[in-house]
C-alpha positions as CSV (number, residue, x, y, z in Angstrom):
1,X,93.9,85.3,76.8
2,X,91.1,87.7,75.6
3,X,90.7,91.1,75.8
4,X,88.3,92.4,78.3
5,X,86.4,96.3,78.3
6,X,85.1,96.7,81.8
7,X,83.3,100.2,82.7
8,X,80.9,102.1,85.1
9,X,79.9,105.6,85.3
10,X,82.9,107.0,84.5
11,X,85.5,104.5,84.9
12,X,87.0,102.1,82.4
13,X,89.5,99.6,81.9
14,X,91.2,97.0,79.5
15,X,91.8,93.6,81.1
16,X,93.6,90.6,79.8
17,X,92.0,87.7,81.2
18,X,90.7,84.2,80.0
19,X,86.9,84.9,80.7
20,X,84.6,87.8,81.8
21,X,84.8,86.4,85.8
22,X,88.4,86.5,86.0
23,X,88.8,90.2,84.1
24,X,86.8,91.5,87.1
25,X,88.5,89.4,89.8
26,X,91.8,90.9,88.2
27,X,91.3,94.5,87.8
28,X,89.1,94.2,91.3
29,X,92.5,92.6,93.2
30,X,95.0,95.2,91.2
31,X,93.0,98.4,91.5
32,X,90.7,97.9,94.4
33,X,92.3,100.9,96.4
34,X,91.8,103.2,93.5
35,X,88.2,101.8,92.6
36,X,87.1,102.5,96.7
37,X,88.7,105.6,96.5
38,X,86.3,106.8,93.3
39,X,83.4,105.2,95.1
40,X,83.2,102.7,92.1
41,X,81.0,99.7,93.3
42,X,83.1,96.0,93.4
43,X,79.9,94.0,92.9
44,X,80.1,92.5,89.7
45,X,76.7,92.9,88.7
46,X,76.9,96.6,88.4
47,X,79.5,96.5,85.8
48,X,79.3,96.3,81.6
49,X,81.8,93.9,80.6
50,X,82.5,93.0,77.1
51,X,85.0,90.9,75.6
52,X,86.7,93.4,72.8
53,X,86.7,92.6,69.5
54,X,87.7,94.5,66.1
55,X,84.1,94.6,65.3
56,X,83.5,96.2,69.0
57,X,83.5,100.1,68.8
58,X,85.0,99.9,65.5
59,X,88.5,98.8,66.7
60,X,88.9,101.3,68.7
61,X,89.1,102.3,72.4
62,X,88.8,105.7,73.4
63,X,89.0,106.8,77.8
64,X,88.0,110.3,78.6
């Protein structure tokens, strides 16, 4: 398992998944209701997904 940084606009989340595919398909199946309430677009292409690292964002996460 990998750690997985998913945003857009002003939404954000952590995701423990294998690969950047399945960190979508997971957060998009577990928090679907809450992403159609914000109006947050499911198609993957509109979303920054990065796998975290140490070196990513110096190690640290911050959600605002």
């Amino acid at each position: 398992m990998k750690v997985f940084y998913l945003a857009q606009e002003n939404f954000g989340c952590v995701v423990y998944a294998d690969n950047e595919n399945d960190a979508f398909e997971k957060m998009k199946c577990q928090r679907k209701e809450l992403l159609e309430s914000l109006g947050v677009s499911l198609d993957i292409t509109q979303w920054e997904i990065k796998e975290f690292t140490p070196d990513l964002y110096d190690g640290v996460l911050c959600f605002y």
